[in-house]
VEXPADO-715220 format. One line per field, with one value per residue (C-alpha): residue number from 1; residue in three letters; x, y, z. Coordinates in pm, 1 decimal. Each point is the difference from the previous one (the first is absolute). Example, Ala and Ser with C-alpha at 12.3 -4.5 7.8 and 13.67 -1.06 7.14 Angstrom:
BEGIN
num <- 1;2
residuo <- ala;ser
px <- 1230.0;137.0
py <- -450.0;344.0
pz <- 780.0;-66.0
END
This chain:
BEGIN
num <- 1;2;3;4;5;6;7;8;9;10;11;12;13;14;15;16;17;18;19;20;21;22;23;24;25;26;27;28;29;30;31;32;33;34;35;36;37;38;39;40;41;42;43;44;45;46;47;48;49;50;51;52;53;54;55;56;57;58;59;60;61;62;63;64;65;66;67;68;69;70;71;72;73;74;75;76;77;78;79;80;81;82;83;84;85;86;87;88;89;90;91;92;93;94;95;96;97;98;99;100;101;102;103;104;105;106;107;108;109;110;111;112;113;114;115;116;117;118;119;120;121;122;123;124;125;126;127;128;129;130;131;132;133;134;135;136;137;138;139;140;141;142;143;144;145;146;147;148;149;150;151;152;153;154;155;156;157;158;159;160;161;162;163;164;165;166;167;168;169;170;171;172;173;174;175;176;177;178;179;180;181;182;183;184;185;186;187;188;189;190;191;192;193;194;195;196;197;198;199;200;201;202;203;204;205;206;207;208;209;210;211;212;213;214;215;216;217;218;219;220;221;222;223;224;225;226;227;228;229;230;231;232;233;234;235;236;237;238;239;240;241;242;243;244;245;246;247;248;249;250;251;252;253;254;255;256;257;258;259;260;261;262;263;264;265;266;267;268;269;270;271;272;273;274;275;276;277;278;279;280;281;282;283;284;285;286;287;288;289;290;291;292;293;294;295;296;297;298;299;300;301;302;303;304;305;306;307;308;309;310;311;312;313;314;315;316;317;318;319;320;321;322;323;324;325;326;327;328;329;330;331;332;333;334;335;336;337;338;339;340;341;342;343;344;345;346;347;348;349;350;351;352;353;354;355;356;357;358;359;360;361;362;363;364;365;366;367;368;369;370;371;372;373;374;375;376;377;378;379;380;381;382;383;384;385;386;387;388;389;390;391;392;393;394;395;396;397;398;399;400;401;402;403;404;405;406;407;408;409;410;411;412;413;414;415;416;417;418;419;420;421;422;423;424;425;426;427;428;429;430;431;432;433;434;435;436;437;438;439;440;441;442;443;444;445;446;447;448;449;450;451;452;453;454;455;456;457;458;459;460;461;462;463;464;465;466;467;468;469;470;471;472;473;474;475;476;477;478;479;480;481;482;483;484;485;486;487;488;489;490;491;492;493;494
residuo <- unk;unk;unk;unk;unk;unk;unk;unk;unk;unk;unk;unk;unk;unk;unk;unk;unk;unk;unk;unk;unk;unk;unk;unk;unk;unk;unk;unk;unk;unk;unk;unk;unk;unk;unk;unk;unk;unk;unk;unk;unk;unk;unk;unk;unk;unk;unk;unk;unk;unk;unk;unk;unk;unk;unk;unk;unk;unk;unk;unk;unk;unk;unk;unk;unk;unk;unk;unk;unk;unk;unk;unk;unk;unk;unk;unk;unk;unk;unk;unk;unk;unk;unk;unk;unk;unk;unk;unk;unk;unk;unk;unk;unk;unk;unk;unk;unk;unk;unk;unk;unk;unk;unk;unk;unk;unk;unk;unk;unk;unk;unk;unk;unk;unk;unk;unk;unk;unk;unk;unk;unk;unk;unk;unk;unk;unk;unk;unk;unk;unk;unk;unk;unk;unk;unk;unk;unk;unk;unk;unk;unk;unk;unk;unk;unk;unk;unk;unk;unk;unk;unk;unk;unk;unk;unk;unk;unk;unk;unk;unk;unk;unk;unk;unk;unk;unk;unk;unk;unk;unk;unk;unk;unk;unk;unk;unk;unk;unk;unk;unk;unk;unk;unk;unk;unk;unk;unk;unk;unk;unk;unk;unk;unk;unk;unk;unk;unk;unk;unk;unk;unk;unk;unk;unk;unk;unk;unk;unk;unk;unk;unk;unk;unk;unk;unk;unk;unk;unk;unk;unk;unk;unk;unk;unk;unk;unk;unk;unk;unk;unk;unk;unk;unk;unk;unk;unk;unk;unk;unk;unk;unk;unk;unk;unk;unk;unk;unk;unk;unk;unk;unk;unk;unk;unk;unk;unk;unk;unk;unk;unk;unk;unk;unk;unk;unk;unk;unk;unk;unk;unk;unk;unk;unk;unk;unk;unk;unk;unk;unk;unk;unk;unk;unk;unk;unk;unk;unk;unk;unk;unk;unk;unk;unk;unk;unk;unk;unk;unk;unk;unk;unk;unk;unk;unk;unk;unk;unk;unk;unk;unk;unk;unk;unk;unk;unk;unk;unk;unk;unk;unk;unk;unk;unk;unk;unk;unk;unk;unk;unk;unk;unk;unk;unk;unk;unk;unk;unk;unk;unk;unk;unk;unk;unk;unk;unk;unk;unk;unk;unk;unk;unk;unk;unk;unk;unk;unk;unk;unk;unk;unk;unk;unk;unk;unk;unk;unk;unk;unk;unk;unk;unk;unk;unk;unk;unk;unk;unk;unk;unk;unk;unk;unk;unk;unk;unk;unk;unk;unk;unk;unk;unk;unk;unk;unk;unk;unk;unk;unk;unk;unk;unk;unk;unk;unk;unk;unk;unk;unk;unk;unk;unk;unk;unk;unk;unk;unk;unk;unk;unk;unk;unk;unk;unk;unk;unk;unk;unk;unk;unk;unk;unk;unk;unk;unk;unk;unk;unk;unk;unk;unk;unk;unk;unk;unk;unk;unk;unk;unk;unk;unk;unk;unk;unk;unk;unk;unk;unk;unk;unk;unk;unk;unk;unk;unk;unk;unk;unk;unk;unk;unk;unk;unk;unk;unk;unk;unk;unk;unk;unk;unk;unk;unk;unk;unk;unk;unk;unk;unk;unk;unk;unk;unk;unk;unk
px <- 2355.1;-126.9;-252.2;-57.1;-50.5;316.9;-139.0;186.1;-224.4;-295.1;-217.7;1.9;-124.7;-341.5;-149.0;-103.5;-85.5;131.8;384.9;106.0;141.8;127.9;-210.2;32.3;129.2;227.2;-282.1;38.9;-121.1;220.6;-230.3;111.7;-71.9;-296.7;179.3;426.8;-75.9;309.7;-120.7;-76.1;52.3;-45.2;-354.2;-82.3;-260.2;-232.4;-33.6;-218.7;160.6;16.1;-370.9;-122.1;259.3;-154.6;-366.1;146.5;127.5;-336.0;-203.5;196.7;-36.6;-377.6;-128.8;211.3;-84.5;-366.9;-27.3;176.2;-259.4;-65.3;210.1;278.3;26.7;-78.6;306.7;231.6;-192.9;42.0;339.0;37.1;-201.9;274.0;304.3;-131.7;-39.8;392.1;68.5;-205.5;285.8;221.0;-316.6;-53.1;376.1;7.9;-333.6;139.5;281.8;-225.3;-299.5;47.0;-228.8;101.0;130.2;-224.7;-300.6;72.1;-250.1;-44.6;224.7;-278.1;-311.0;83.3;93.4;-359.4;-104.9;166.9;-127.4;-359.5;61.2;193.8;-366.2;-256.2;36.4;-326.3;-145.8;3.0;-341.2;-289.4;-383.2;-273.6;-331.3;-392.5;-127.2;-2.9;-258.1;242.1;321.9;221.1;215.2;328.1;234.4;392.6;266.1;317.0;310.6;-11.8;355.8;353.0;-72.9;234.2;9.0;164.8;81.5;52.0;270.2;-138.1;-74.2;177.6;21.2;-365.6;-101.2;256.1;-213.9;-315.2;33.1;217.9;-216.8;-339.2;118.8;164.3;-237.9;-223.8;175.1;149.8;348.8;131.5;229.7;94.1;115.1;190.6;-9.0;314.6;27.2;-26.8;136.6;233.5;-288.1;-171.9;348.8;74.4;-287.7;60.8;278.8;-218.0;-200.0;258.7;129.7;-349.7;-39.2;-299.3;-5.0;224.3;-239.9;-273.3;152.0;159.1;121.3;153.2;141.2;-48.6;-234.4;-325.8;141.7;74.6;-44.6;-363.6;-110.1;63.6;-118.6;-362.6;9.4;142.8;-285.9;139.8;-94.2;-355.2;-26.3;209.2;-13.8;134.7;-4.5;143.7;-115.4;-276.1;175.9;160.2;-288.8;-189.9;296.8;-9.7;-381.2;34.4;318.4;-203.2;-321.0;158.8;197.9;-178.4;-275.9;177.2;-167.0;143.7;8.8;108.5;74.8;75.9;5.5;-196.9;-87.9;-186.5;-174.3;-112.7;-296.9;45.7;-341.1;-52.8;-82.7;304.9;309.0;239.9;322.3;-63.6;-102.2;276.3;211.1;-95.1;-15.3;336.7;149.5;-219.9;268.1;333.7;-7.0;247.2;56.9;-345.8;71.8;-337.3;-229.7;-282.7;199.7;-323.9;123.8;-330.7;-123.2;-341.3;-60.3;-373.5;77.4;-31.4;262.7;266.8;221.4;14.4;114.6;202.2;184.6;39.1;51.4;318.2;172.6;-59.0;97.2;317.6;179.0;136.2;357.7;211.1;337.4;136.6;-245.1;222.3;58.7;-251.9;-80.3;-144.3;-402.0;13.3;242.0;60.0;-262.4;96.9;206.5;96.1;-274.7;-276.5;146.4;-42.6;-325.9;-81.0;156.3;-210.6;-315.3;186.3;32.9;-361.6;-129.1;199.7;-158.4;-313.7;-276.8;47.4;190.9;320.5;-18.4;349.5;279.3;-13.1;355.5;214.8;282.4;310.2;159.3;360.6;51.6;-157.2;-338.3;-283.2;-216.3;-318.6;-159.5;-323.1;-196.5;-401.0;-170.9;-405.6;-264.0;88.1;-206.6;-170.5;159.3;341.7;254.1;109.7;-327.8;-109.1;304.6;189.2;318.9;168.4;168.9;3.7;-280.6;-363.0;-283.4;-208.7;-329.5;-324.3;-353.8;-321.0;-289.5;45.1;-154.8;310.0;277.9;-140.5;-7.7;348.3;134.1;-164.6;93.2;314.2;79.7;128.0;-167.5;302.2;-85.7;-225.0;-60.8;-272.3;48.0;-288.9;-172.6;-337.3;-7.6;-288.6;131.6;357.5;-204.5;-165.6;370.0;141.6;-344.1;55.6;418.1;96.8;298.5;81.9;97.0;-156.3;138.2;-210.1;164.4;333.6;193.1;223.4;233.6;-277.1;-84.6;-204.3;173.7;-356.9;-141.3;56.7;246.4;-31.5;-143.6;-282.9;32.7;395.0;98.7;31.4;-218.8;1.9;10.5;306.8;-34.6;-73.8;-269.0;56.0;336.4;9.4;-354.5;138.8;244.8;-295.6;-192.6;-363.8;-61.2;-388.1;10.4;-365.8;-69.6;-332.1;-168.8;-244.7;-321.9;-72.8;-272.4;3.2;362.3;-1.3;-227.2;135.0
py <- 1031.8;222.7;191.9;333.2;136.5;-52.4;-232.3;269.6;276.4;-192.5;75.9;-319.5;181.1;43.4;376.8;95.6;275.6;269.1;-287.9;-242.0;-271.1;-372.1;-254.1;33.8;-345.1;38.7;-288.0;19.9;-249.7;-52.7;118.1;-164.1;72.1;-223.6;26.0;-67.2;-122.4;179.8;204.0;322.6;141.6;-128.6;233.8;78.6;-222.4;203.0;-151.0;14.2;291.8;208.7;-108.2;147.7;344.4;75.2;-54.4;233.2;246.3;20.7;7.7;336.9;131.3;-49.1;313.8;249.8;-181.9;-15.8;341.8;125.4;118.8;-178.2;232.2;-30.5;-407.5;74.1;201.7;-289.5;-256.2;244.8;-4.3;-400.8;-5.0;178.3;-171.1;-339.1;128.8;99.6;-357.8;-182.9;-166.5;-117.3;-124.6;-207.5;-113.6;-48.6;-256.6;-170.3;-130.1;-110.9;-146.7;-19.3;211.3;134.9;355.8;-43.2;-21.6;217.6;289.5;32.6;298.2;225.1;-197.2;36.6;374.3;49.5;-134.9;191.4;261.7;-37.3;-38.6;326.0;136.4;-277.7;111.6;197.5;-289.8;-60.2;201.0;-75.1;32.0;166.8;0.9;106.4;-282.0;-79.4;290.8;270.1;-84.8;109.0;-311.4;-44.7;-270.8;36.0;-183.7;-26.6;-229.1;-339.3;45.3;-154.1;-265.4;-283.6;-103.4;-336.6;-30.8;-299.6;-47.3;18.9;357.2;197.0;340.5;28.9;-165.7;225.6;288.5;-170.9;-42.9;307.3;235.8;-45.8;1.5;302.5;175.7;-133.7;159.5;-289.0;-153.3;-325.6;-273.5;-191.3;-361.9;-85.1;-299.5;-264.1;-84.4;399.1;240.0;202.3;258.6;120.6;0.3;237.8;196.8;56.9;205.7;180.9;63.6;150.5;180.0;239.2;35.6;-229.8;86.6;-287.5;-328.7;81.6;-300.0;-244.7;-230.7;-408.9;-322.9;-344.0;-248.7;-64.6;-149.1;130.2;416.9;-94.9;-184.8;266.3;248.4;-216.3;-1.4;333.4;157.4;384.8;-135.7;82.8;-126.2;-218.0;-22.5;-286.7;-138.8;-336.6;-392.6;-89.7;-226.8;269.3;242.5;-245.4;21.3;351.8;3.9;-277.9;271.2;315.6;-167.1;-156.6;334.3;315.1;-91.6;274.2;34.3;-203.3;63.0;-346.2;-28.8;-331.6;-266.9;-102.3;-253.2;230.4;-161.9;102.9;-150.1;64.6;-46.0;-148.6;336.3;193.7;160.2;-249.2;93.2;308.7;-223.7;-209.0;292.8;148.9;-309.2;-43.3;288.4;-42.0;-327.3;172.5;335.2;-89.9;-343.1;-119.1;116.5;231.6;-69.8;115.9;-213.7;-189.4;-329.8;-221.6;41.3;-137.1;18.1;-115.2;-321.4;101.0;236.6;-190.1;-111.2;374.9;151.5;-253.5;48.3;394.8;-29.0;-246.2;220.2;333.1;-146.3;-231.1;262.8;274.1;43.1;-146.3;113.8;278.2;191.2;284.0;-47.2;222.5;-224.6;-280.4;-48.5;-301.3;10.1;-291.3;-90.1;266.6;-250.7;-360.5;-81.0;154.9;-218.9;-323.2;53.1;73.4;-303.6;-200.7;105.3;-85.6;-404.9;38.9;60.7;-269.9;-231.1;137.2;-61.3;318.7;-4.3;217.3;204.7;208.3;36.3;-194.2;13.3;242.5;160.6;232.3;212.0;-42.5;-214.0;276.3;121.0;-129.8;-31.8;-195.6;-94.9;149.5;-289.7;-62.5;-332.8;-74.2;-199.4;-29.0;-102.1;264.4;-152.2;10.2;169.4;209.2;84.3;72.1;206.9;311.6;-138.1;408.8;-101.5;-13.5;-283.7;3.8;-314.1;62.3;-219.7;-4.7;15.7;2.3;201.5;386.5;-197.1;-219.1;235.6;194.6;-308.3;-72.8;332.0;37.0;-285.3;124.6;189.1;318.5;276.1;276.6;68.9;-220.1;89.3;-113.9;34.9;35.6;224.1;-53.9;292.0;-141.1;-363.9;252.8;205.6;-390.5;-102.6;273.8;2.3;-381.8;19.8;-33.9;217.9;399.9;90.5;-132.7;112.2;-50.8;-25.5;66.1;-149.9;103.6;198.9;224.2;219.0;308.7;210.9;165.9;-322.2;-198.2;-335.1;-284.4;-358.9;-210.8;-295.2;-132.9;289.7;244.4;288.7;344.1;208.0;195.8;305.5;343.3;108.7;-339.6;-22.1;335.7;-119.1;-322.9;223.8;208.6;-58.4;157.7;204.7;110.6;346.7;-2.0;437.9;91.0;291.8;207.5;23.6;322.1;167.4;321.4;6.5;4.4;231.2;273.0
pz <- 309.9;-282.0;210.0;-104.3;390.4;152.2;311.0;231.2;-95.8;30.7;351.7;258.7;288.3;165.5;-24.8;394.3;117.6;-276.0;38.8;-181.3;261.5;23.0;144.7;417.6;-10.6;-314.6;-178.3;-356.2;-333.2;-343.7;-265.8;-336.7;-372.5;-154.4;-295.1;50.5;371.1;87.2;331.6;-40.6;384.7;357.4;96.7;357.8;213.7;222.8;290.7;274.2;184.4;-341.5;-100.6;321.2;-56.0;-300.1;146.4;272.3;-235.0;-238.2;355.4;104.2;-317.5;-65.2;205.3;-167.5;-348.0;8.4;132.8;-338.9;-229.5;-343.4;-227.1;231.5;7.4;-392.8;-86.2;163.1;-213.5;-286.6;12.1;74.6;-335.3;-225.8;190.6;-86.5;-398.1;46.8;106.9;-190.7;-210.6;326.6;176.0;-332.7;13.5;345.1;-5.1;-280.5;212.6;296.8;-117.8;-404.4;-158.0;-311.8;-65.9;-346.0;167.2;322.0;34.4;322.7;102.6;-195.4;146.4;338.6;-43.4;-163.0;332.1;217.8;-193.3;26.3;381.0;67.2;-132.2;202.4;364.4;-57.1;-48.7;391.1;39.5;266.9;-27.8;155.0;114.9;127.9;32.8;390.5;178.3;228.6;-159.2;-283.5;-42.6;-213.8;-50.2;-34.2;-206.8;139.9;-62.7;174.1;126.2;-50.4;-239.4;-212.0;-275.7;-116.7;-406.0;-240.8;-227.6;-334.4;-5.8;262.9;-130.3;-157.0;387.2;178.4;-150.3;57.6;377.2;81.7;-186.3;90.8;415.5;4.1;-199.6;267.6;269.3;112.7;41.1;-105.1;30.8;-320.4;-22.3;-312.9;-178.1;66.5;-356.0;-124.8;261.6;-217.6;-161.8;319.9;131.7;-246.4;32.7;381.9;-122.3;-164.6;252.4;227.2;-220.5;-74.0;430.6;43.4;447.0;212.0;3.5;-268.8;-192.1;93.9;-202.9;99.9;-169.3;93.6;0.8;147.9;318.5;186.6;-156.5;-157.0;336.8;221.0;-220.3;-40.1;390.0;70.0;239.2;-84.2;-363.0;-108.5;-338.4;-180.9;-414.2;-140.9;-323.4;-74.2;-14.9;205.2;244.6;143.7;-30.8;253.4;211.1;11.8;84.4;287.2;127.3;26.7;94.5;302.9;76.4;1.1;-262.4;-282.2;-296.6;-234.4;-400.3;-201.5;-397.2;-74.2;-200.9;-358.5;-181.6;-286.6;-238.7;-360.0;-225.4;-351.0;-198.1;-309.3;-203.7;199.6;-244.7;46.7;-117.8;274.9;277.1;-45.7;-24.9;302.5;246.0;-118.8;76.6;332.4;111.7;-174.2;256.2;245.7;-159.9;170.6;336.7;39.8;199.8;-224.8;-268.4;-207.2;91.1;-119.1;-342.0;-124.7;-340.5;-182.2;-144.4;-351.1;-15.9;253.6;-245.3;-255.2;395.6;128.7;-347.5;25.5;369.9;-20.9;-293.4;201.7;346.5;-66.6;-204.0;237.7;14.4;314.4;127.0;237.3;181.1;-47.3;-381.7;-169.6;-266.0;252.4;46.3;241.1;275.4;257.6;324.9;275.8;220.9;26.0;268.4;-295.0;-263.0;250.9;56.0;-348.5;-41.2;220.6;-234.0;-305.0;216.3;32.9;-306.1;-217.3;295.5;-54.6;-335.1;-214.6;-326.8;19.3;-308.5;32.4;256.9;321.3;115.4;183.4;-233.1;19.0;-243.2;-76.5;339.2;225.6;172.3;144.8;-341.5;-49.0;-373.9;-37.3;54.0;-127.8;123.3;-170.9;193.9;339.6;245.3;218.6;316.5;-66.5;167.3;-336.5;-35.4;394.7;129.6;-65.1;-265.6;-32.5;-300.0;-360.1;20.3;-143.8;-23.5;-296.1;31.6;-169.1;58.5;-159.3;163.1;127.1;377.4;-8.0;-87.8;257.1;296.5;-93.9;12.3;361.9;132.1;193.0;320.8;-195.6;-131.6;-111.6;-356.7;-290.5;-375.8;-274.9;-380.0;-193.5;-220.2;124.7;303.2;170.0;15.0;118.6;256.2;131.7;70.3;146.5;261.0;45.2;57.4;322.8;-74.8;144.8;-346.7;-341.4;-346.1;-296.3;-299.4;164.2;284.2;297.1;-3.2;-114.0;259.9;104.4;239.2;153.5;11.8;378.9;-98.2;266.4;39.4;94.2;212.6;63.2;-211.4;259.0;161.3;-59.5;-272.3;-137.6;-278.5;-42.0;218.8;198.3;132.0;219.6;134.9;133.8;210.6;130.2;345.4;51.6;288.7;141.5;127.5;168.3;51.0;197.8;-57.2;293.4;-215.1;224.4;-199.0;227.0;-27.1;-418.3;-19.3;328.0
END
């Protein structure tokens, strides 16, 4: 089949418990390449019975785990953190074959190990307060982990979210339960080798396959389960709310979906903003969900971007995901490509002008490829413009005023991540007050990031905040230790 893993050496089987097991009831799914379509493996499907085993598992393991001290959680995380620089070439290979992404532009083997990194050193960060301040007591609070926790991760990303949700729990002093993505199990599979291998204790991680019913269900409704981190669209994020509301009320931490807008200003370096939305929509061929998916661009400049924009975005190389030459691979599965489909149906129904791609493509007969596609002046209320489209798709509109860029950037239900252009840094500093957006990039776009600075959304973009200094917090539960002192004068002073 030309895959460079031989598909018998490649992990199928849920991590539980410090084993790797079959499903109870023997459930499994065929996971297929995005690319050749030729199935890659048949992975395990938790089911209910091993969904609560592993909650079971990280449940009996949490006393013994949060009584560990920081440094000794660290040197485990440590060591996760230079095993995952050794494999960072087979994790790229091995999500090329299940969701696509290119080896070219792979770098998430190193990112994730950075993470793990700063979190072998952040369990410090779990520190309590004092104080005076109530008359005959000295009063303290204490930090301690919330408990067994899950965590449920999307496809596009799984190692750098792998590291993102396994990292800052058990540096927390708690354990977890990860749910991998259907479309991308074969990384964290991977990496559950790994950890096995450096002697993380019996049921500190846990790691499943399947999909969200019914592994992500019970998980959501799990009452041993005190928080659950997802990140993913934000139809299933409500899901997940409604679950552990009408369970035991656990906390809940949601990164979901975007719609992120970007105003480019008339006095704004253009060849660099259309550089850098572009490269914004190619990562992951569009499927980010801080992807800058609207553009609004000052009228008198529309046409000099749109220009730049179209020769910068439409020009990325397609083919095998595994071929290092490739830039674009294909959609992550055929059930992405439909639906990205559907929005292409919509917007040659719809008023904009289509000013490159449109259709959906292949390359030498094979993969689940889309053109880069640009439509102009569509109406605010279409469905292009209005929903999440996680693919190689941008509407690039124009406006007039700073007051209306700024009402038609708002006008949405997400918040994940915004950007203004301009060289003017109080008109920049106005914007970024007035998004309603977690993150705002001036002069730059995602993925720019800040690793000490908290990443989450506003509104239908989730709740929470992940990032250094941020993501062990979330994991953290305040305690009130109330101490009264005998103000015995005579005593003090005999």
């Amino acid at each position: 089949m030309g895959f460079p893993i031989p598909t018998d050496k490649i992990e199928r089987r849920h991590y539980i418990n410090g084993e790797f097991c079959e499903s109870s009831d023997k459930g499994t799914f065929e996971l297929k390449s995005p690319y050749t379509h030729e199935k890659i493996v048949d992975v395990c499907e938790a089911s209910v019975d091993d969904t609560n085993r592993a909650v079971a598992a990280a449940k009996a393991a949490f006393p013994a785990w949060a009584a560990k001290s920081p440094e000794e959680r660290g040197a485990l995380l440590k060591q996760l953190a230079a095993k995952l620089k050794e494999l960072h070439g087979e994790l790229a290979q091995l999500n090329a074959m299940d969701m696509g992404r290119p080896v070219s532009t792979y770098f998430d083997g190193f990112f994730a190990a950075s993470l793990f990194e700063h979190y072998a050193e952040a369990g410090y960060e779990a520190r309590g307060t004092t104080s005076l301040n109530t008359p005959g007591f000295v009063n303290m609070t204490f930090r301690q982990p919330i408990g067994p926790v899950a965590a449920i991760i999307p496809w596009n990303i799984p190692t750098i979210s792998f590291a993102m949700k396994i990292g800052p729990a058990l540096a927390a002093g708690c354990t977890i339960v990860l749910k991998t993505s259907e479309k991308a199990p074969l990384t964290p599979a991977r990496l559950a080798h790994a950890v096995h291998e450096i002697g993380f204790p019996p049921g500190v991680v846990n790691i499943l396959s399947g999909h969200g019913t019914p592994s992500g269900a019970t998980l959501a409704s799990h009452m041993d389960i005190r928080l659950v981190n997802f990140t993913g669209s934000t139809f299933t994020g409500r899901k997940i709310q409604a679950a552990a509301a009408s369970s035991n009320l656990k906390k809940v931490v949601l990164e979901l979906g975007g719609k992120s807008p970007a105003i480019v200003f008339e006095d704004a370096d253009i060849p660099k903003a259309a550089q850098a939305t572009s490269t914004s929509l190619q990562i992951l061929m569009g499927q980010a969900c801080i992807a800058n998916s609207r553009i609004y661009v000052q009228e008198s400049v529309a046409e000099k971007f749109k220009k730049a924009f179209v020769e910068i975005f439409s020009t990325q190389k397609k083919g095998d995901p595994l071929d290092p030459a490739t830039q674009q691979g294909p959609q992550a599965d055929g059930l992405q490509h439909e639906r990205i489909k559907s929005f292409l149906d919509a917007a040659s129904q719809g008023a904009g002008k289509l000013e490159s791609g449109g259709k959906p493509s292949q390359v030498d007969g094979k993969g689940f490829f889309i053109e880069p596609t640009i439509y102009s002046n569509v109406s605010e209320d279409e469905k292009t413009q209005k929903e999440e489209v996680f693919g190689p798709f941008v509407n690039i509109n124009t406006f007039k005023t700073e007051e209306e860029a700024l009402e038609k950037a708002n006008a949405t239900e997400y918040g994940l991540y915004a950007s203004v252009f301009t060289k003017d840094i109080n008109r920049a500093l106005r914007v970024a007050k007035a998004y309603e957006s977690g993150t705002v990039g001036i002069n730059c776009t995602s993925p720019s990031m800040a690793h000490d600075m908290p990443f989450g959304g506003y509104k239908g973009s989730g709740q929470g905040r992940e990032g250094y200094g941020y993501s062990v917090e979330e994991h953290l539960e305040h305690k009130s230790v109330l101490i009264k002192i005998e103000d015995d004068a005579k005593t003090a002073i005999g």
